[in-house]
Structures are given as C-alpha cells and as structure tokens.
mmCIF file of the N, C-alpha and C atoms, coordinates in Angstrom:
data_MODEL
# 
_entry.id   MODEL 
# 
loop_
_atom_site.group_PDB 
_atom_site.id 
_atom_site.type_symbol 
_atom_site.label_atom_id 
_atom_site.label_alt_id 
_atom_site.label_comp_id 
_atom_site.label_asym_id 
_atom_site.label_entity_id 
_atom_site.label_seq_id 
_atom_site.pdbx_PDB_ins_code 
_atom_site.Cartn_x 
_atom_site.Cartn_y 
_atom_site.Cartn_z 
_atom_site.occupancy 
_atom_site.B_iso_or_equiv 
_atom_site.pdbx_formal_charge 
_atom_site.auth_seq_id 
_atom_site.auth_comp_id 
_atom_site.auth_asym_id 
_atom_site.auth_atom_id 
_atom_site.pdbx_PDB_model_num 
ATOM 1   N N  . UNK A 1 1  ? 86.609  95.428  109.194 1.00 0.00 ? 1  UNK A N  1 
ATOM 2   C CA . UNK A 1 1  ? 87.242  94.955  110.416 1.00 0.00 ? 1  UNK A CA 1 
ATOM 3   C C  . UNK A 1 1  ? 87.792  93.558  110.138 1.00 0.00 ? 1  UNK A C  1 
ATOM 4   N N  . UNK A 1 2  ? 88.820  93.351  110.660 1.00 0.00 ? 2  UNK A N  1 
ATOM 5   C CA . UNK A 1 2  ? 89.454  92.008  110.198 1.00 0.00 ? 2  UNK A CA 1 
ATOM 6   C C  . UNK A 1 2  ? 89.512  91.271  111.436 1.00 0.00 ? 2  UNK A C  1 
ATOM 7   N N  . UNK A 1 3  ? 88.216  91.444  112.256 1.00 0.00 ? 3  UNK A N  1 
ATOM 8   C CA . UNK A 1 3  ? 88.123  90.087  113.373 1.00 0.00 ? 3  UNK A CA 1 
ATOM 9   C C  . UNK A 1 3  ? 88.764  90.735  114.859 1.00 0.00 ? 3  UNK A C  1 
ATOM 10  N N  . UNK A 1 4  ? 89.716  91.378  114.943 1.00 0.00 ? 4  UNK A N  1 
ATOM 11  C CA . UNK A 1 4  ? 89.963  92.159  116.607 1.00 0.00 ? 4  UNK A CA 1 
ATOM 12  C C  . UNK A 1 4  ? 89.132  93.036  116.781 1.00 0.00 ? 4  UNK A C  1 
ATOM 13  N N  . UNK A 1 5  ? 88.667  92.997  117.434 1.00 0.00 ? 5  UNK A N  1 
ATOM 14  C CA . UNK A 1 5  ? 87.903  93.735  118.229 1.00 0.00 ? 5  UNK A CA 1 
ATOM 15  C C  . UNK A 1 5  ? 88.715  95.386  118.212 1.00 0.00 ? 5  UNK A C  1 
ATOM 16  N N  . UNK A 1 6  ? 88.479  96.412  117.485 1.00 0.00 ? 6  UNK A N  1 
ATOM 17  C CA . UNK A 1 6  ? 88.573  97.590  117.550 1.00 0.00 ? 6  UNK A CA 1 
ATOM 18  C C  . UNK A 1 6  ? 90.419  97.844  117.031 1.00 0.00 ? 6  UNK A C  1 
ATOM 19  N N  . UNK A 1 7  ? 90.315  96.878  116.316 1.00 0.00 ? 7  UNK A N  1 
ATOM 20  C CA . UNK A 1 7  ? 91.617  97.259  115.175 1.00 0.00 ? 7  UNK A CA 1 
ATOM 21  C C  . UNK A 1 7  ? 90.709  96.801  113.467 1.00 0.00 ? 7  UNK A C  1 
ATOM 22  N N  . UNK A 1 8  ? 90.620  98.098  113.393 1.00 0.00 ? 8  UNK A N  1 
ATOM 23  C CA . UNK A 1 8  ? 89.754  98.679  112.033 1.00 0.00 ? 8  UNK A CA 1 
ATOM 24  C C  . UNK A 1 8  ? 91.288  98.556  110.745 1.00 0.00 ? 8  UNK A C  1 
ATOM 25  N N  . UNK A 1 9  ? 90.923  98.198  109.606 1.00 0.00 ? 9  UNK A N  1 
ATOM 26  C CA . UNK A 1 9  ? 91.621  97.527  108.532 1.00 0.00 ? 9  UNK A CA 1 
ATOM 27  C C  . UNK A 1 9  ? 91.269  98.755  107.488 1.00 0.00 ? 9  UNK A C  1 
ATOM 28  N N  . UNK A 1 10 ? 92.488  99.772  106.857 1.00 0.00 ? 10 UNK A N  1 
ATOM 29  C CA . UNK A 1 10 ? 92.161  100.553 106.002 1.00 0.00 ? 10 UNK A CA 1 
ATOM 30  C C  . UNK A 1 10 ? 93.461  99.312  104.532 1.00 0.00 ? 10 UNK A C  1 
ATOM 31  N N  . UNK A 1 11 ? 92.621  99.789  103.770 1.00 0.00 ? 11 UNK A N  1 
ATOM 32  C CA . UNK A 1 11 ? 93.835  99.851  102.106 1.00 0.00 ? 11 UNK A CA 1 
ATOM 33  C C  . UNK A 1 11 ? 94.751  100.911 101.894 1.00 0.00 ? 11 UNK A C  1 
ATOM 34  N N  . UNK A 1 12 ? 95.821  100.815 101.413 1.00 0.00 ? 12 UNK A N  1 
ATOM 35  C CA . UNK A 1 12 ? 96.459  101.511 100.640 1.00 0.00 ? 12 UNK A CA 1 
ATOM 36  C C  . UNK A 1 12 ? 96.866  100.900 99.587  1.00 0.00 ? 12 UNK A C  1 
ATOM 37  N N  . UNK A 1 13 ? 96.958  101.693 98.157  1.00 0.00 ? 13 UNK A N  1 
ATOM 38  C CA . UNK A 1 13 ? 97.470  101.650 96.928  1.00 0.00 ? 13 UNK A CA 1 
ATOM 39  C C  . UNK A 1 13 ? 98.658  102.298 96.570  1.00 0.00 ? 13 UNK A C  1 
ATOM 40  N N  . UNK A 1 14 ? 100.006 101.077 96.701  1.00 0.00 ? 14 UNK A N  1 
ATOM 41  C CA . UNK A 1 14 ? 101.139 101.733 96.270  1.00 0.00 ? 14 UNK A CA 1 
ATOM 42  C C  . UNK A 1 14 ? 101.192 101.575 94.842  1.00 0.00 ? 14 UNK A C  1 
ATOM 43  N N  . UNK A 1 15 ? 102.595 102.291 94.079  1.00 0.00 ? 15 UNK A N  1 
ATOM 44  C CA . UNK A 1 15 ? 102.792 102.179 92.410  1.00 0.00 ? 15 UNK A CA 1 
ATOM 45  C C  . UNK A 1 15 ? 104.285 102.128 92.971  1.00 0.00 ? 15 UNK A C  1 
ATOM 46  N N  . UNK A 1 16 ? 104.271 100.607 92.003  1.00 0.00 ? 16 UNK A N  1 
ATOM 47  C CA . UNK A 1 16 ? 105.721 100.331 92.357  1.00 0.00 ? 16 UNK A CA 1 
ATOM 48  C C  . UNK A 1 16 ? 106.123 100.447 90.776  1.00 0.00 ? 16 UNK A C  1 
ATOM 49  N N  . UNK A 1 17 ? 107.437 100.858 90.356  1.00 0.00 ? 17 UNK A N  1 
ATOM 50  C CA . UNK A 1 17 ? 108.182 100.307 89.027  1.00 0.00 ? 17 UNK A CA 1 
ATOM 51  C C  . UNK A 1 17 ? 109.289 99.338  89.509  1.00 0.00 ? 17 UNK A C  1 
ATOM 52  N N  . UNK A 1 18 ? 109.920 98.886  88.183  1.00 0.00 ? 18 UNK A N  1 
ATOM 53  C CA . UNK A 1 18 ? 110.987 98.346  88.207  1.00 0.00 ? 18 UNK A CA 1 
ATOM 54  C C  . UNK A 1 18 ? 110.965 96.318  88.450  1.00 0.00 ? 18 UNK A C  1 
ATOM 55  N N  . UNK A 1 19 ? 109.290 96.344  89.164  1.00 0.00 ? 19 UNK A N  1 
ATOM 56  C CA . UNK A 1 19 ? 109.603 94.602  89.295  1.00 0.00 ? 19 UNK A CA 1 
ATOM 57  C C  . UNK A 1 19 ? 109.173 94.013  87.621  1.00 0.00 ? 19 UNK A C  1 
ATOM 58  N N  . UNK A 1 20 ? 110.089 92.932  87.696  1.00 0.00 ? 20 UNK A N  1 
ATOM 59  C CA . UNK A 1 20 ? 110.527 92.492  86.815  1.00 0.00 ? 20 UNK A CA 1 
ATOM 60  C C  . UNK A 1 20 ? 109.818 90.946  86.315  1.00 0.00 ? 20 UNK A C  1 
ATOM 61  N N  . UNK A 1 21 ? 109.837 90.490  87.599  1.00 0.00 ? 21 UNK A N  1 
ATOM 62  C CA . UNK A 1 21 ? 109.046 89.252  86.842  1.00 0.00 ? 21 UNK A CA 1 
ATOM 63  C C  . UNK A 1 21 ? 108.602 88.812  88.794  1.00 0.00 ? 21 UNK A C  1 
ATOM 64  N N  . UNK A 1 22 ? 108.165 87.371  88.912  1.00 0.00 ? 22 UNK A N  1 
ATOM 65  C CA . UNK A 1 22 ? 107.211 87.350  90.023  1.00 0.00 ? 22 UNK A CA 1 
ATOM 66  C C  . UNK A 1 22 ? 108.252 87.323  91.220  1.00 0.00 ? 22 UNK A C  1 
ATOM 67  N N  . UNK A 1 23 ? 109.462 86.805  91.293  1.00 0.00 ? 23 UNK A N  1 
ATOM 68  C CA . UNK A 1 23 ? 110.740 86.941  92.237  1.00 0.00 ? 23 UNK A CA 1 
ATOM 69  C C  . UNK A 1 23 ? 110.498 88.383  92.972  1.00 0.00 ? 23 UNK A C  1 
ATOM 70  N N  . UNK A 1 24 ? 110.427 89.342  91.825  1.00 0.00 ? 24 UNK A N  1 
ATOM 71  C CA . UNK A 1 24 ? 110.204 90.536  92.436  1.00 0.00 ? 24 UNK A CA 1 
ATOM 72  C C  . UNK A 1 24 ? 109.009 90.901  93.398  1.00 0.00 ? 24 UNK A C  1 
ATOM 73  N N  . UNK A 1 25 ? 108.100 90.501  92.646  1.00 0.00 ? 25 UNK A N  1 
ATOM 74  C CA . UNK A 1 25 ? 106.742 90.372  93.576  1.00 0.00 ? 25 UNK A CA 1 
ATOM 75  C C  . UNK A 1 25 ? 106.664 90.023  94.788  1.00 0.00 ? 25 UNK A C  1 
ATOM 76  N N  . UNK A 1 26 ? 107.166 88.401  94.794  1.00 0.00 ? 26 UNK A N  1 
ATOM 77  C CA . UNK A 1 26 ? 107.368 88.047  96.309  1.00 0.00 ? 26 UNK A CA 1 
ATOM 78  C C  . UNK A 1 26 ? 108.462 88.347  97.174  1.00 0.00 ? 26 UNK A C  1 
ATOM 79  N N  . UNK A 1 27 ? 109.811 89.568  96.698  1.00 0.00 ? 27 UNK A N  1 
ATOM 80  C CA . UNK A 1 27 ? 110.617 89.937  97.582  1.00 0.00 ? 27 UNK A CA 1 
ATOM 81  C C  . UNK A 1 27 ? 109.578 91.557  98.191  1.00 0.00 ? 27 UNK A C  1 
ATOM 82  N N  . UNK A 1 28 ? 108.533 91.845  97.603  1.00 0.00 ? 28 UNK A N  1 
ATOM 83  C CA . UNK A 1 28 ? 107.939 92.986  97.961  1.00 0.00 ? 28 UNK A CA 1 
ATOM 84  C C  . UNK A 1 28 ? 107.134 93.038  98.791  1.00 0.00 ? 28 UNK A C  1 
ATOM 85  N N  . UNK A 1 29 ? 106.751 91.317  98.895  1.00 0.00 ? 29 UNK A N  1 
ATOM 86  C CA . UNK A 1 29 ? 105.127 91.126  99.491  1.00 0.00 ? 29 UNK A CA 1 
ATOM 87  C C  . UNK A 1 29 ? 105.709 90.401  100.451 1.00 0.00 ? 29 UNK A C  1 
ATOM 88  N N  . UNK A 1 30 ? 106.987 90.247  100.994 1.00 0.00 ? 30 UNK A N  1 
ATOM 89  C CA . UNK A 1 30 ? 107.909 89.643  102.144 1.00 0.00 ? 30 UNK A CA 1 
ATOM 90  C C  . UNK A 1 30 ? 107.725 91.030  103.110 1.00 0.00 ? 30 UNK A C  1 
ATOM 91  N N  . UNK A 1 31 ? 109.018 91.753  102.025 1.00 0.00 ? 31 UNK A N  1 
ATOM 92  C CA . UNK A 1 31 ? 108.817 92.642  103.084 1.00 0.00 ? 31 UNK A CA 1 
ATOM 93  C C  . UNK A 1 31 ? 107.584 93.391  103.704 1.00 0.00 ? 31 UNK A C  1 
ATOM 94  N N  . UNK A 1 32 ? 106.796 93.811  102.826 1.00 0.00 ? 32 UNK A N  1 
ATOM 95  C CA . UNK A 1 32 ? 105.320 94.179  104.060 1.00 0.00 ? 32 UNK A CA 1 
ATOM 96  C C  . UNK A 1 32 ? 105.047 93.544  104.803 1.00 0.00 ? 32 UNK A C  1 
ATOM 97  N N  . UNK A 1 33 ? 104.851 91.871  104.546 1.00 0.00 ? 33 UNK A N  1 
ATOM 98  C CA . UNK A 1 33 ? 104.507 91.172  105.471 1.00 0.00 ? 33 UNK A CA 1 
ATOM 99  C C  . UNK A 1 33 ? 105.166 90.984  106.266 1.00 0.00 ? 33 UNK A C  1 
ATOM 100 N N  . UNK A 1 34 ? 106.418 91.590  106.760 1.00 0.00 ? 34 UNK A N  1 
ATOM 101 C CA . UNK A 1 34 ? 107.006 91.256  107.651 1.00 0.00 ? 34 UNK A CA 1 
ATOM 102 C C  . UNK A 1 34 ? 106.850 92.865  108.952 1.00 0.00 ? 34 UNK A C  1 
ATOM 103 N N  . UNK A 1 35 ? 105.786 93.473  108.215 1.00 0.00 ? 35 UNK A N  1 
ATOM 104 C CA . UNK A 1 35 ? 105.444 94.833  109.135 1.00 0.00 ? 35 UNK A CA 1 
ATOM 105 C C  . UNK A 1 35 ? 104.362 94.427  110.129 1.00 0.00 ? 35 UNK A C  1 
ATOM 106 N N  . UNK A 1 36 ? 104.276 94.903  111.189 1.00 0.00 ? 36 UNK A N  1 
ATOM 107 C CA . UNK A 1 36 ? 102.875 94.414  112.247 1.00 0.00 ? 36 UNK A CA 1 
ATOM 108 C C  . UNK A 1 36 ? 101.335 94.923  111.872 1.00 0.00 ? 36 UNK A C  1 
ATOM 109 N N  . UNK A 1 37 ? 100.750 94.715  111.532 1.00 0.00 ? 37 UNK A N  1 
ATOM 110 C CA . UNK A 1 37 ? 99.200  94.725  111.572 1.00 0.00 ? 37 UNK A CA 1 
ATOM 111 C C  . UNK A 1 37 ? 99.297  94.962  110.270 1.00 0.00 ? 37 UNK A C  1 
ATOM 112 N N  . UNK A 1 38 ? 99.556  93.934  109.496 1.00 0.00 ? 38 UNK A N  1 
ATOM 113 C CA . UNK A 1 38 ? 99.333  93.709  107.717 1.00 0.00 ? 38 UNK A CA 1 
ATOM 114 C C  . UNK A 1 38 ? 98.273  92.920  107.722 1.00 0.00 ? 38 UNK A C  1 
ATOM 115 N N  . UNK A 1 39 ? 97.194  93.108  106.995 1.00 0.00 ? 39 UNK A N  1 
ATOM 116 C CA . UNK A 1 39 ? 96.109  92.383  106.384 1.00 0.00 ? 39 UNK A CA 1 
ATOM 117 C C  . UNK A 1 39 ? 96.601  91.803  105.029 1.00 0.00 ? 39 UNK A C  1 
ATOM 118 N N  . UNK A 1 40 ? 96.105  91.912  104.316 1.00 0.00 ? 40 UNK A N  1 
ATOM 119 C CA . UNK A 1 40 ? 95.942  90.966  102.913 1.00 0.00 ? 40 UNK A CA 1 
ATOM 120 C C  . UNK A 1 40 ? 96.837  91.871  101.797 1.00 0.00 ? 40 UNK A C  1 
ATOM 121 N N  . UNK A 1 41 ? 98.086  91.169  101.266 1.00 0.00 ? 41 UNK A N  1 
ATOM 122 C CA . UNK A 1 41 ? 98.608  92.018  100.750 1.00 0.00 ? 41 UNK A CA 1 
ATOM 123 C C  . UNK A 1 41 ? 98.545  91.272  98.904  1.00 0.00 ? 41 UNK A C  1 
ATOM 124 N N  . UNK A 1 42 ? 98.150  91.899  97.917  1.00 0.00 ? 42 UNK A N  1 
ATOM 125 C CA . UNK A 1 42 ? 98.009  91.391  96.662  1.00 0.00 ? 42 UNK A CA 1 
ATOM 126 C C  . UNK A 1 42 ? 98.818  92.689  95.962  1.00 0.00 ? 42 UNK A C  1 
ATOM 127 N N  . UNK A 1 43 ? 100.158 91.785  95.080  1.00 0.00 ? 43 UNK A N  1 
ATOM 128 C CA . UNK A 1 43 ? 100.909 92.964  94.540  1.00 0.00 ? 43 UNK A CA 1 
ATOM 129 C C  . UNK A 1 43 ? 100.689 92.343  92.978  1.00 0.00 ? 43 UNK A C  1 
ATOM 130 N N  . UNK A 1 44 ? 100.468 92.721  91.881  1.00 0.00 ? 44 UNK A N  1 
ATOM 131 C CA . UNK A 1 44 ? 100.357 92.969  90.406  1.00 0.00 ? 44 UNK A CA 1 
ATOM 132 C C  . UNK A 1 44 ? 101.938 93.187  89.658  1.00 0.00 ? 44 UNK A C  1 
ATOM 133 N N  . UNK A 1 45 ? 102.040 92.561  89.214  1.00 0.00 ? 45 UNK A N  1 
ATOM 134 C CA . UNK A 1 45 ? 103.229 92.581  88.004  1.00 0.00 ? 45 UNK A CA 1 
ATOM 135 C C  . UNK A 1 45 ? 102.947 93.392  87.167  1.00 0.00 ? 45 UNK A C  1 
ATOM 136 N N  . UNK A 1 46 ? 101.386 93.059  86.685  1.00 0.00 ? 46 UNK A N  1 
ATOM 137 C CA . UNK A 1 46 ? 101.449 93.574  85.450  1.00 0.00 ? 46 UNK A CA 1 
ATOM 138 C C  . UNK A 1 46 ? 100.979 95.258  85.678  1.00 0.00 ? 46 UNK A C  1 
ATOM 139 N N  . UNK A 1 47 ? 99.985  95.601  86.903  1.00 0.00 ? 47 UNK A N  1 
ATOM 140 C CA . UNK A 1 47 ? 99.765  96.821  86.607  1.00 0.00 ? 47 UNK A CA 1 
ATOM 141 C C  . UNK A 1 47 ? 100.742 97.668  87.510  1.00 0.00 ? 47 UNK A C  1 
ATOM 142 N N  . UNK A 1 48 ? 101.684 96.900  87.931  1.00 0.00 ? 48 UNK A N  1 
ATOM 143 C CA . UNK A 1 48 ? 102.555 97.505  89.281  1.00 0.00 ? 48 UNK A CA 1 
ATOM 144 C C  . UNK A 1 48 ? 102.107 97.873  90.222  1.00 0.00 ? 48 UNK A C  1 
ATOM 145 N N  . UNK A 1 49 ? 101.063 97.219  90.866  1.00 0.00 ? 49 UNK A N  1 
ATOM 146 C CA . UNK A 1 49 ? 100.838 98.087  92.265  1.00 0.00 ? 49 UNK A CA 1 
ATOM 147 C C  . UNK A 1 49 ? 100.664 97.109  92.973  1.00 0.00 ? 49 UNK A C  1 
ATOM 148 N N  . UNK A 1 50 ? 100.889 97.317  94.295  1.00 0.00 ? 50 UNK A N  1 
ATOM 149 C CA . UNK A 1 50 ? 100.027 96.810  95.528  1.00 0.00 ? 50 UNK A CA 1 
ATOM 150 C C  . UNK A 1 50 ? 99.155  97.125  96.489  1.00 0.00 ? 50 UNK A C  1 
ATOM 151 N N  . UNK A 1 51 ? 98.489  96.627  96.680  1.00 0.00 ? 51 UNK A N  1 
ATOM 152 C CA . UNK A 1 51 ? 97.269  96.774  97.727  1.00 0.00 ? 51 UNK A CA 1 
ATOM 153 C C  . UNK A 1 51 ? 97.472  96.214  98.740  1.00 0.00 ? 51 UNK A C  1 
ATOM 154 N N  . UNK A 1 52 ? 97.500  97.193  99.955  1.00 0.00 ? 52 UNK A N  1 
ATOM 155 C CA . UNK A 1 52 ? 97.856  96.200  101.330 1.00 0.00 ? 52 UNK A CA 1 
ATOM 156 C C  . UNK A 1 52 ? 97.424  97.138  102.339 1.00 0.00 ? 52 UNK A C  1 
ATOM 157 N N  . UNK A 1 53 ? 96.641  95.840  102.506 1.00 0.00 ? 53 UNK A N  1 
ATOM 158 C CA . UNK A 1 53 ? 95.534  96.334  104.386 1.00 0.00 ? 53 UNK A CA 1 
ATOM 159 C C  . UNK A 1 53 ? 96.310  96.248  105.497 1.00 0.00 ? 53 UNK A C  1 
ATOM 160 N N  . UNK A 1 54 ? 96.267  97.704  105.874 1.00 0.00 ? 54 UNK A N  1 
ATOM 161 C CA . UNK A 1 54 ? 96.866  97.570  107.297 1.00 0.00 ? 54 UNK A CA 1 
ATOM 162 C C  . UNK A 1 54 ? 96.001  98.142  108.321 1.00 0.00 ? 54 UNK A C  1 
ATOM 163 N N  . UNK A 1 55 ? 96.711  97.632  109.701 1.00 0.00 ? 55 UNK A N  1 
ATOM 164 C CA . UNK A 1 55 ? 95.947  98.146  110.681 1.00 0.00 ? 55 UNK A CA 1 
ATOM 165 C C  . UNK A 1 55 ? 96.173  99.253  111.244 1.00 0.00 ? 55 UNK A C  1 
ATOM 166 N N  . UNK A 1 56 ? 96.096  100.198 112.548 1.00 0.00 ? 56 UNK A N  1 
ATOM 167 C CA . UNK A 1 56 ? 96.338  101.283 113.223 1.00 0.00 ? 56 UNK A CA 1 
ATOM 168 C C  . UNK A 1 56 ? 97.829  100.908 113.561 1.00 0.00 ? 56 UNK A C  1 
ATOM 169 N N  . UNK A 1 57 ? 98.580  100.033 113.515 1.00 0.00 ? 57 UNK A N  1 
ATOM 170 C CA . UNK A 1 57 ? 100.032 99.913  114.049 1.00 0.00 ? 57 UNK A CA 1 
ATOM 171 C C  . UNK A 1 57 ? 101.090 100.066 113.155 1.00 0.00 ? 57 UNK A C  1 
ATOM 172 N N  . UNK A 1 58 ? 100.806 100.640 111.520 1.00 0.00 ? 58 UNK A N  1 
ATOM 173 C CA . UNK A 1 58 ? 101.791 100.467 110.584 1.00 0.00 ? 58 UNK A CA 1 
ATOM 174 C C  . UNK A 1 58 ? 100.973 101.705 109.643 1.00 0.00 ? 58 UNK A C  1 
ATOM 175 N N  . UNK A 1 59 ? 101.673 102.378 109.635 1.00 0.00 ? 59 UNK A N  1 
ATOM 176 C CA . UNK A 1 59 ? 101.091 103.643 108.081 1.00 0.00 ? 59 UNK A CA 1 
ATOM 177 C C  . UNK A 1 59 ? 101.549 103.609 107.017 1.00 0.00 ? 59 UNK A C  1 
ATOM 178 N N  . UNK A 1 60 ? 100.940 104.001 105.821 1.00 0.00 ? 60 UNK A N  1 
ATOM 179 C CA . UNK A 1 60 ? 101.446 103.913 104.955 1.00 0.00 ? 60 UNK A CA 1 
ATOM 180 C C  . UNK A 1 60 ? 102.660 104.587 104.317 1.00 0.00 ? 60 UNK A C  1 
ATOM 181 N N  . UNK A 1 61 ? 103.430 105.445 104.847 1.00 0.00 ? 61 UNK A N  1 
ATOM 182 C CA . UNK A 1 61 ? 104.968 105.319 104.730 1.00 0.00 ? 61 UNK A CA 1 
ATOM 183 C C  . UNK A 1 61 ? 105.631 104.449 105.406 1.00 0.00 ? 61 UNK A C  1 
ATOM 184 N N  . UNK A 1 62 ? 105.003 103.915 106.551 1.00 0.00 ? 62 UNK A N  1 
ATOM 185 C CA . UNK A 1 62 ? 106.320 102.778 106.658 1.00 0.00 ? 62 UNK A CA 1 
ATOM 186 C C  . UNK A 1 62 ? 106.153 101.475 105.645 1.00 0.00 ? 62 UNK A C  1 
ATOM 187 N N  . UNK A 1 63 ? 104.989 101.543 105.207 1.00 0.00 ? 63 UNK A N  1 
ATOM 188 C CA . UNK A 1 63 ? 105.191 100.340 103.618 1.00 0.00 ? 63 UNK A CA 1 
ATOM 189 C C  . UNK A 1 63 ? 106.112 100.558 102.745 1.00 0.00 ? 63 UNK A C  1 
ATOM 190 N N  . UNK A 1 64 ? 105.896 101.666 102.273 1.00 0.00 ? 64 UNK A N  1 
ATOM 191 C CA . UNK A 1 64 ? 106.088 102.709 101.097 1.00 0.00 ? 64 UNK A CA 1 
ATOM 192 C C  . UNK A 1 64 ? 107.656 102.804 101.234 1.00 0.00 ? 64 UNK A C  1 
ATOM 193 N N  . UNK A 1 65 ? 108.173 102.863 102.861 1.00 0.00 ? 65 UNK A N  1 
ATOM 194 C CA . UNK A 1 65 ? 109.707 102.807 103.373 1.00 0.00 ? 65 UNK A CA 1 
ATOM 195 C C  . UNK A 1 65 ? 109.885 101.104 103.143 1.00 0.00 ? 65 UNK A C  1 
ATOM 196 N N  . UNK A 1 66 ? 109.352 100.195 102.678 1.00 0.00 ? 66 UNK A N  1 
ATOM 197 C CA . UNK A 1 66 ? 109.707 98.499  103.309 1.00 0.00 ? 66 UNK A CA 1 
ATOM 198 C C  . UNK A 1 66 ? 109.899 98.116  101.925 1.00 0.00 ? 66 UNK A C  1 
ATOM 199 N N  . UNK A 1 67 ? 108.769 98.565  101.135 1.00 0.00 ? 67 UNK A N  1 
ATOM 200 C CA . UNK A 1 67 ? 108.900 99.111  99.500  1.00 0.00 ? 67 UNK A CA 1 
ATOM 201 C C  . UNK A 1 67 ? 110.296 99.099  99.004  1.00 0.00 ? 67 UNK A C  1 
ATOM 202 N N  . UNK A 1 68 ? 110.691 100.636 99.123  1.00 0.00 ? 68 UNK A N  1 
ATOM 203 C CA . UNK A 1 68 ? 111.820 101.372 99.088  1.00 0.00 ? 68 UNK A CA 1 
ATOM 204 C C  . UNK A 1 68 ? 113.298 100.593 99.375  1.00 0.00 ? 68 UNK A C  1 
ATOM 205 N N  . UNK A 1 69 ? 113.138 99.677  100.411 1.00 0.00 ? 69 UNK A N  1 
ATOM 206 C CA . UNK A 1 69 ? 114.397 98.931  100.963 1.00 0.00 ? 69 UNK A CA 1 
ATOM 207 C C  . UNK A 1 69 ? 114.409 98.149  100.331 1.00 0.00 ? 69 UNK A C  1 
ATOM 208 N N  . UNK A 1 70 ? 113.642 97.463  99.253  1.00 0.00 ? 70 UNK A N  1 
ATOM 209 C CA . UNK A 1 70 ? 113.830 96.275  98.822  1.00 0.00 ? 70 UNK A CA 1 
ATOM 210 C C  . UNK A 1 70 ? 113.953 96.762  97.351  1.00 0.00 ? 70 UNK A C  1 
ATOM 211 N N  . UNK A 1 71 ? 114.495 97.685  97.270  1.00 0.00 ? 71 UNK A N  1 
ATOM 212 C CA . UNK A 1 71 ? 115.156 98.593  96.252  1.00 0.00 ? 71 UNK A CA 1 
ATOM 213 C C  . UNK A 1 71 ? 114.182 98.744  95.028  1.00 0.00 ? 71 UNK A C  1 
ATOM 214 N N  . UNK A 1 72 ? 113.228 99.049  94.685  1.00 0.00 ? 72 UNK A N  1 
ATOM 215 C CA . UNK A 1 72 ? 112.099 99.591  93.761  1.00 0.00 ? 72 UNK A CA 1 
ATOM 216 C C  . UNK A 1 72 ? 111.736 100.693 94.269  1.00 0.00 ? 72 UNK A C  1 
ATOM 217 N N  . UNK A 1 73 ? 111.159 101.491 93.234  1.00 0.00 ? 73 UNK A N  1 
ATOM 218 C CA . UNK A 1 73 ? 110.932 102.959 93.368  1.00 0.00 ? 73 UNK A CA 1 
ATOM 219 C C  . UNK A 1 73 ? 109.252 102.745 93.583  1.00 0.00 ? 73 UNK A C  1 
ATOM 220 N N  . UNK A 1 74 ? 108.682 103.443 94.782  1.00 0.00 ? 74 UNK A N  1 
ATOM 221 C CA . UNK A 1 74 ? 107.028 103.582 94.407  1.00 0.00 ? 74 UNK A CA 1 
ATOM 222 C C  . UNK A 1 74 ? 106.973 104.369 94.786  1.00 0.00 ? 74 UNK A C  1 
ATOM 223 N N  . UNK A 1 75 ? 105.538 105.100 95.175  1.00 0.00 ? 75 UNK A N  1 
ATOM 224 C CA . UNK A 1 75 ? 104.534 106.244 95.948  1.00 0.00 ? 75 UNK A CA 1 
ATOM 225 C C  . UNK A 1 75 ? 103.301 105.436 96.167  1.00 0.00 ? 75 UNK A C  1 
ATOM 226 N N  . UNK A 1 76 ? 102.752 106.454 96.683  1.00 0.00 ? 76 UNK A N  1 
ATOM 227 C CA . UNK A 1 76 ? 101.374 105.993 96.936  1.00 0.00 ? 76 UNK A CA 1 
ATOM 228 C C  . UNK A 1 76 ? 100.036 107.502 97.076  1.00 0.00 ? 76 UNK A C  1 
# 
C-alpha cells in the first residue's frame, strides 16, 4: 500500500528494446510518470526493463501504450 487508504500498489515488468543511452531512459520514465496513480518507476539501460507501480487507475497496457508512444518497442 503506498499510504491512501484503499488504493493498493501492484508492479509491472515491462521489456523495452531500442534505449540507447540514459536520454532514453528518462524520455520513458516521463512518460509513465505522467500517467495517474504511478508509484515508483525504476527503468534499467542495461537490462532493458522497467518496473513501475501502479495503482487501480492506470493498467498495464496503458504503460505499455505510453511506452510505445515514445517510440521503443516493449511487452510485458
């Protein structure tokens, strides 16, 4: 639980390719963070992925879609 009262905090693990150096990183970790009920988002260069807690107001395709717009290929 990340402190509200009955908004419960799950992970998801995306696999991103294509970022390139840390520019990329932080155009990836913009856009999630710019989705509603994002917790703690830590994205990896080196193993390509990100991890990002969200709440009941954002699923993990609409990351996976915020991902996608910022033109890198992932899944999850």
């Amino acid at each position: 639980m990340n402190g509200k009262q009955g908004d419960f905090m799950e992970t998801a693990i995306f696999r991103i390719s294509g970022m390139k150096n840390e520019e990329c990183v932080r155009a990836v970790a913009n856009a999630i963070q710019d989705l509603p009920s994002i917790g703690q988002i830590v994205v990896s260069l080196e193993k390509g992925e990100a991890h990002v807690e969200h709440g009941r107001f954002v699923s993990p395709d609409d990351i996976l879609q915020a991902i996608v717009d910022t033109g890198y290929e992932a899944d999850y």
